[in-house]
Every structure is written in C-alpha cells, then in structure tokens.
C-alpha positions in Angstrom: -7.6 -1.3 14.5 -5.3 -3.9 13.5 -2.4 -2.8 15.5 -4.6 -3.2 18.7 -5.6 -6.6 17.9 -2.6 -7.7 17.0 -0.7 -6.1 20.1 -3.6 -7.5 22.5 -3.6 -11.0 20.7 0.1 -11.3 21.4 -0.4 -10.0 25.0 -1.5 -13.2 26.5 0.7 -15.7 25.2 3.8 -13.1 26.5 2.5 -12.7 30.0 1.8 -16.4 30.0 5.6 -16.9 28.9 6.3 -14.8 32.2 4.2 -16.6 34.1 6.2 -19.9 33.6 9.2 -18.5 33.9 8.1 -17.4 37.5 6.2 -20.8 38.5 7.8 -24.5 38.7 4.7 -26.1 37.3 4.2 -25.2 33.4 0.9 -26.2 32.6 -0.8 -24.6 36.3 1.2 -21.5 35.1 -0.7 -21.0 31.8 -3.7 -22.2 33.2 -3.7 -19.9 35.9 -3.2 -17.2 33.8 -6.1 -18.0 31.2 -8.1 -18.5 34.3 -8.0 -14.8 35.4 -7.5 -13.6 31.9 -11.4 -15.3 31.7 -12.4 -13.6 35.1 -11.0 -10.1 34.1 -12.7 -10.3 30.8 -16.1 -11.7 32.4 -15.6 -9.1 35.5 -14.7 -6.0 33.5 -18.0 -5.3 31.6 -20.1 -6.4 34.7 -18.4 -3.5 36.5 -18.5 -1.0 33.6 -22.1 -1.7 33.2 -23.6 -2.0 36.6 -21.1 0.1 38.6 -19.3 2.6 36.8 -21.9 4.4 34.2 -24.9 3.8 36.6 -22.8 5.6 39.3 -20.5 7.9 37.9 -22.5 7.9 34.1 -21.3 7.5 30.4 -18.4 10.8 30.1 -17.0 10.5 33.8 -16.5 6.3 33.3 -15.0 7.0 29.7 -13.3 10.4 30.4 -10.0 8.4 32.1 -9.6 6.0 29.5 -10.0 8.3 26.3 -6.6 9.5 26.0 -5.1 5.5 26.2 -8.3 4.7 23.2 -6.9 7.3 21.2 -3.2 6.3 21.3 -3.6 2.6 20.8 -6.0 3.2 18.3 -3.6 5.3 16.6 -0.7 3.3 16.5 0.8 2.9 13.4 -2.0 3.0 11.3 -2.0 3.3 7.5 -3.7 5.8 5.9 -5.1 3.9 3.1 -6.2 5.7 -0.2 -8.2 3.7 -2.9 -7.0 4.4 -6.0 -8.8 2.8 -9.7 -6.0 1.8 -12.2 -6.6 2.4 -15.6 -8.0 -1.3 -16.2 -10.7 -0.3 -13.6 -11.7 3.7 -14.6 -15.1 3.9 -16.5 -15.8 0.1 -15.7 -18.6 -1.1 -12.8 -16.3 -3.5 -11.0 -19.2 -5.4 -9.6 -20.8 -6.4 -12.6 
C-alpha cells in the first residue's frame, strides 16, 4: 500500500506544478487545482454510492476498475518475511 500512497500524495503537488506553469497567476493556479481536487474527492463517493452500485450494483461498478486496483496495489511491493534472531528465539518479546 505504501507505493499508492506515496504515488497519490506526490500527485497533487505535480499536477499543481503544471497548473502554474500553464496559468499567469500562481497562487489562483494552485488554488484552483485544490479546489476541484476537493470537488472530485467530495463528488466521487456521492456518485459511487448513490449512482453507480444502486444502479448498476456492487460487481458491475467495481468490475472496470479491478484490474487498475490490482496493478497499483502491486507496485513494487516488498514481500516482507519476519524473521526472530537468536537474541529473540525462546523469549516472549512482549513481556
């Protein structure tokens, strides 16, 4: 999961970046952008939950966005294995 946070966290500031580089005005540039960044987050559940699943239901909303889940959920990620050194075998490490 932290490769999808990370990636989306560093979205925003790169489209804003864009933005400004487009527009004259710097600060309407990045606060234009944060402005519809706030709609499309506020907008995007609203229409998910009262248009999409009551309509279509749960597996035809989710079907189109399963295979883009997948991939950015599987990018890069570790596989992490928990090993005990011998300082920590036969000990409760809670205690």
């Amino acid at each position: 999961m932290f490769p999808v946070a990370f990636l989306s966290g560093a979205l925003l500031p790169a489209i804003v970046t864009y933005v400004q580089s487009r527009m004259s005005s710097r600060m309407n540039s990045a606060g234009l952008t944060i402005l519809f960044n706030t709609i499309g987050a506020a907008l995007g559940p609203l229409l998910a939950g009262f248009v999409l699943l009551p309509q279509f239901g749960f597996q035809t909303s989710v079907t189109p966005f399963r295979s883009r889940l997948r991939r950015a959920g599987s990018v890069n990620q570790p596989q992490i294995k928990l090993v005990a050194g011998p300082r920590f075998r036969n000990r409760n490490v809670f205690a």
